[in-house]
C-alpha positions as CSV (number, residue, x, y, z in Angstrom):
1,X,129.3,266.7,280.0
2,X,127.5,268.9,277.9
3,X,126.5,267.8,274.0
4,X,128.7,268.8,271.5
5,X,126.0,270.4,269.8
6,X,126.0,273.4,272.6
7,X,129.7,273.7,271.3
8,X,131.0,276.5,268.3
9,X,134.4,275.8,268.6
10,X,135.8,272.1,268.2
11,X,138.8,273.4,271.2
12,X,136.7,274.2,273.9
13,X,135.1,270.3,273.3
14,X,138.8,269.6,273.3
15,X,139.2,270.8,276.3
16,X,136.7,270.1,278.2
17,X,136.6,266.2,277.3
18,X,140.2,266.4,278.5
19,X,138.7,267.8,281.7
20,X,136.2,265.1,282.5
21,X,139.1,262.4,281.8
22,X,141.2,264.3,284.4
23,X,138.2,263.9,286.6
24,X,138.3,260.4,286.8
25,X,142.0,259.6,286.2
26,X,144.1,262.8,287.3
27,X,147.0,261.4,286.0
28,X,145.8,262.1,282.7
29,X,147.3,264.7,280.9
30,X,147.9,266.2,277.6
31,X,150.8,264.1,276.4
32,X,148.3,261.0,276.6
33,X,146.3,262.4,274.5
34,X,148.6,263.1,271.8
35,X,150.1,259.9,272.6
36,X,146.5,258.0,271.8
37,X,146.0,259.9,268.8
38,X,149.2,259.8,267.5
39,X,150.8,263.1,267.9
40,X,153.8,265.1,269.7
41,X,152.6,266.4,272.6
42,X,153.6,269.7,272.0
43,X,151.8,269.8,268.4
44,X,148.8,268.5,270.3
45,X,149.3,271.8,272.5
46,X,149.8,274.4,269.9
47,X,145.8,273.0,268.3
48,X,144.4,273.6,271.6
49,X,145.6,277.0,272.2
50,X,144.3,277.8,268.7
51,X,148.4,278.5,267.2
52,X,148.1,275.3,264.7
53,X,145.2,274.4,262.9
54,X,144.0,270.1,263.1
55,X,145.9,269.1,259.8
56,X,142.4,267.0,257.8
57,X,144.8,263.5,258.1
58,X,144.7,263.9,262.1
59,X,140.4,264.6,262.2
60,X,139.5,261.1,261.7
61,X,142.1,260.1,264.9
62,X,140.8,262.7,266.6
63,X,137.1,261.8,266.1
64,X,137.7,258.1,266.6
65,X,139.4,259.5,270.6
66,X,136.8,261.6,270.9
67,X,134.2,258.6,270.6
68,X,131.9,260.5,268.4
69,X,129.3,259.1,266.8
70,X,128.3,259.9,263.6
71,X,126.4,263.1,263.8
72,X,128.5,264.3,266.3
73,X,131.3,263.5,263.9
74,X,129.5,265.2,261.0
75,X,128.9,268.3,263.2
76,X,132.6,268.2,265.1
77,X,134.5,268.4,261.3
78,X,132.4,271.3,260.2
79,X,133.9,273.1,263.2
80,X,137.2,272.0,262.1
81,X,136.5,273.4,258.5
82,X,135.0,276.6,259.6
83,X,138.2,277.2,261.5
84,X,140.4,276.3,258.0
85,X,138.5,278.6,256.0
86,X,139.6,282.3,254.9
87,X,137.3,283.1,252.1
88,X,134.0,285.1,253.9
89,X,131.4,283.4,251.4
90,X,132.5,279.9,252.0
91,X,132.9,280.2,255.8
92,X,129.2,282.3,255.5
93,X,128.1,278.7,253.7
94,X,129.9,276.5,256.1
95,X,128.2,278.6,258.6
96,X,124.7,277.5,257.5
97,X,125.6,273.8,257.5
98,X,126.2,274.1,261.2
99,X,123.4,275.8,261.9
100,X,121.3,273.2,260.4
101,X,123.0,270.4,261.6
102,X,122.5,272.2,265.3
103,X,119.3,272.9,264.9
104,X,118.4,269.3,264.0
105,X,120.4,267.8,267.0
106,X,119.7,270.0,269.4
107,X,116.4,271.7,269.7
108,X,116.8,274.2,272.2
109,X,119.1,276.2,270.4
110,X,117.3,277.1,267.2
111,X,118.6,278.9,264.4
112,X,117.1,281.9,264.7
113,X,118.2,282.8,268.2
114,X,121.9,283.4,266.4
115,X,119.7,286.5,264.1
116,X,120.2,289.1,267.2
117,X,124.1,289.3,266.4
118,X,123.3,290.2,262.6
119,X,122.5,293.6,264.0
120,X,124.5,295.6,266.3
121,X,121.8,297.7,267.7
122,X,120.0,294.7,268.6
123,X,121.5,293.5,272.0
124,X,122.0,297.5,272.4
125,X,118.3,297.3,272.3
126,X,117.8,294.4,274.7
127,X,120.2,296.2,277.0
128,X,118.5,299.6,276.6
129,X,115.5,297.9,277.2
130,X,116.4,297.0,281.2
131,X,116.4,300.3,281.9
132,X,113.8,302.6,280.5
133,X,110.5,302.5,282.7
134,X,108.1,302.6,279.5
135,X,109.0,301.6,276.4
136,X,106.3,302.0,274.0
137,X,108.2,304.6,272.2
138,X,109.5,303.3,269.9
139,X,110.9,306.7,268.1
140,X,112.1,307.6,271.6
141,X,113.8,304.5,272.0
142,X,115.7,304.8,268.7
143,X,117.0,308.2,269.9
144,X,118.5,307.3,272.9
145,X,120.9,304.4,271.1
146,X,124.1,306.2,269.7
147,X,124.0,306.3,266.5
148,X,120.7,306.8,266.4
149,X,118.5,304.2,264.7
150,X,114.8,304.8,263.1
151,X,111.8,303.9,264.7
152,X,111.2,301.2,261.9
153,X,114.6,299.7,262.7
154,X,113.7,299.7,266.5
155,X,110.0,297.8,265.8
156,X,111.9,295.1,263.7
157,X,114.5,294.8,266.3
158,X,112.1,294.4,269.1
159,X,110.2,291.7,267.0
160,X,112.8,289.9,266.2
161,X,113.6,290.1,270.2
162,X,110.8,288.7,271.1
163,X,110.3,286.2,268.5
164,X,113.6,284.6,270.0
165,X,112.4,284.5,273.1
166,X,114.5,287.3,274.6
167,X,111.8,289.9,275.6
168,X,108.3,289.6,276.6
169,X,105.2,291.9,275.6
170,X,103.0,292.8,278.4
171,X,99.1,293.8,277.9
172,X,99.9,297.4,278.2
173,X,102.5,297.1,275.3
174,X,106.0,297.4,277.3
175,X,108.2,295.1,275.8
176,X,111.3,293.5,278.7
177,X,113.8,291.2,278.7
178,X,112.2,287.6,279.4
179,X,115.0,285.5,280.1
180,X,118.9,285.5,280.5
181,X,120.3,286.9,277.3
182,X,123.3,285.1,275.6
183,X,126.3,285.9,275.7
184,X,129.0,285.7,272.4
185,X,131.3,283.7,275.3
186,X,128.5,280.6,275.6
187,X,127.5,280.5,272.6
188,X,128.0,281.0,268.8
189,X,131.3,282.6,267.3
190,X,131.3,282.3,263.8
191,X,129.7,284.5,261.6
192,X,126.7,286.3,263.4
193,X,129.3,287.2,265.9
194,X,132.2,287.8,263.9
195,X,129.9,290.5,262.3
196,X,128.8,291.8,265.4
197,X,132.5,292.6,266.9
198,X,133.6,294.2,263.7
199,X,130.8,296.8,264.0
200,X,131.6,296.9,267.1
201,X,135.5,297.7,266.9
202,X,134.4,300.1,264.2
203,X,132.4,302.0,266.8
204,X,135.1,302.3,268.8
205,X,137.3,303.7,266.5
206,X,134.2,306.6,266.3
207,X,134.2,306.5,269.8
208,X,137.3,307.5,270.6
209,X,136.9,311.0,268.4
210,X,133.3,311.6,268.9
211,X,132.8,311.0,273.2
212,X,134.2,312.9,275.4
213,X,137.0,311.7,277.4
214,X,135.3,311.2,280.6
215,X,132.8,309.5,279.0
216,X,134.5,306.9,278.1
217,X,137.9,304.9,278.8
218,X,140.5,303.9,276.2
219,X,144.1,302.0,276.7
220,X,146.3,300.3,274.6
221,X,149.7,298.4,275.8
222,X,151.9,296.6,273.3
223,X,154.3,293.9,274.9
224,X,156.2,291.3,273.9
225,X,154.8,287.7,275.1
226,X,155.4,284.6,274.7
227,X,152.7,281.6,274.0
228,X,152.9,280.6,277.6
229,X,152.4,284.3,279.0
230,X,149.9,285.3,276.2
231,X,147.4,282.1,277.9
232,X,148.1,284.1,280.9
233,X,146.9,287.8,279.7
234,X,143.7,285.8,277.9
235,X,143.0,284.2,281.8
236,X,143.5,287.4,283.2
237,X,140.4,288.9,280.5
238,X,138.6,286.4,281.0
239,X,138.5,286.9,284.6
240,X,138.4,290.7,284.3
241,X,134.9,289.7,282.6
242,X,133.4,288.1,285.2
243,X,134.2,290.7,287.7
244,X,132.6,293.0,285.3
245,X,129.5,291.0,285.2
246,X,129.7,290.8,288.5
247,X,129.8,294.5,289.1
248,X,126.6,295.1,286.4
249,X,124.8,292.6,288.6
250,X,124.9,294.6,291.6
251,X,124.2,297.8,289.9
252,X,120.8,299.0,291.3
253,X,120.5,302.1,289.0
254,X,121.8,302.1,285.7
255,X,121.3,305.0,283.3
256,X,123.1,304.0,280.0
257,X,124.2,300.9,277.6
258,X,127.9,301.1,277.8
259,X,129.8,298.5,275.5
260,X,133.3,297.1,276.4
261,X,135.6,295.5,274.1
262,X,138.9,293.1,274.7
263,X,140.9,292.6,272.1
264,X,144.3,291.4,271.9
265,X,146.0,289.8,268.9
266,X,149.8,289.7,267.4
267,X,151.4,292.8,265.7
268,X,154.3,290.5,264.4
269,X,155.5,287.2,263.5
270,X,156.7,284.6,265.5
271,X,160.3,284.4,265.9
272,X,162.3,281.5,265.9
273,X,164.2,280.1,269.0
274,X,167.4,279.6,266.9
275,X,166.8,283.7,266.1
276,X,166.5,284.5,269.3
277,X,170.0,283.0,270.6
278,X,171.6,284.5,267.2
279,X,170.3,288.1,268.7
280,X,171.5,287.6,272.4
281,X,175.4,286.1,271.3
């Protein structure tokens, strides 16, 4: 199993030490896990699937399960915290305590490799980047990203780009991608990328008055869902991504950066079984 290091949120560790115990015993299951730690099944549910926060008197059961050691256990509550925390200056600062901690456990993901989210136009400038046959010009470059950005922006961008490792220089002066790019799914959400899908939901929101209509493609559907059904829909996304990458692997000829948002999130409170009966008498 992979080091909890390569993890940004504490759910998806969850989960996927669940997995590997399921592996070897397949009888195991989710109820013995709360059972072990000390917890109604269904509470022990609801903090997977992200609708309950872990309560601080259930980490150190949770750690003490998990087998963490204490590094691991260091880095696995900051996760926790991050996930408690509302306030943008002290999740920024909790942030930067994970980094660190990462960094110093696990030195193939370094710090600076999370900088190309602080940016939107920078992984529209690694993308752009695939596709234009020379790109030494660098005010050209800019022009062709929507908005436009300057060619000072565009030179900091591609520095930063390579710094990380992302693109490679060649002796004429091209700059192209060097190795797989990340992706916000496998690695980190916090900040950087919190950042990153704000501008780009704001851009969006331009989109949808400034590009014409077959130029781009915009739906919305609001349903009623319960938590079982709304695991569904985030499956069904998650799938629908991979085809999509699948689909941008076999295209031989692109000619623009498009981006593509999901988002789906609750337009009203949770109501109450006992409610729900009242409403159908």
């Amino acid at each position: 199993m992979a080091s909890i290091f390569l993890y940004s949120d504490y759910r998806e560790y969850i989960k996927d030490v669940l997995e590997e115990k399921r592996k070897k015993n397949p009888a195991f299951s989710y109820r013995c896990a709360a059972s072990r730690i000390g917890m109604s099944s269904g509470s022990f549910t609801r903090i997977i699937n992200g609708t309950r926060r872990l309560g601080s008197h259930l980490l150190p059961k949770l750690v003490d399960f998990l087998k963490l050691k204490r590094r691991e256990a260091e880095y696995f509550s900051l996760l926790v915290k991050f996930d408690t925390l509302t306030d943008d200056g002290e999740r920024y600062n909790c942030f930067k305590e994970i980094s660190k901690l990462r960094s110093e456990c696990n030195s193939i993901i370094p710090e600076q490799g999370y900088k190309i989210f602080e940016e939107w136009y920078y992984i529209v400038l690694h993308e752009l980047l695939r596709i234009i046959p020379d790109t030494r010009d660098y005010q050209k470059l800019g022009s062709l990203i929507l908005p436009a950005i300057s060619e000072t922006k565009v030179r900091k961008a591609i520095q930063l780009l390579e710094s990380c490792g992302y693109i490679k220089i060649d002796e004429q002066g091209r700059a192209k991608p060097g190795k797989t790019f990340l992706t916000t799914g496998d690695t980190w959400n916090g900040m950087a990328i919190h950042a990153f899908q704000a501008a780009m939901s704001e851009m969006a929101v331009k989109a949808l008055n400034n590009t014409p209509k077959e130029e781009r493609d915009f739906s919305t559907l609001t349903v009623p869902l319960s938590e079982n059904a709304f695991e569904k829909v985030r499956e069904v996304l998650r799938k629908a991504r991979q085809e999509i990458a699948a689909i941008e692997k076999e295209c031989e000829s692109p000619d623009r950066v498009y981006q593509i948002n999901f988002q789906c999130f609750p337009l009203s409170k949770p109501i109450e079984k006992e409610d729900r009966n009242n409403g159908a008498e």
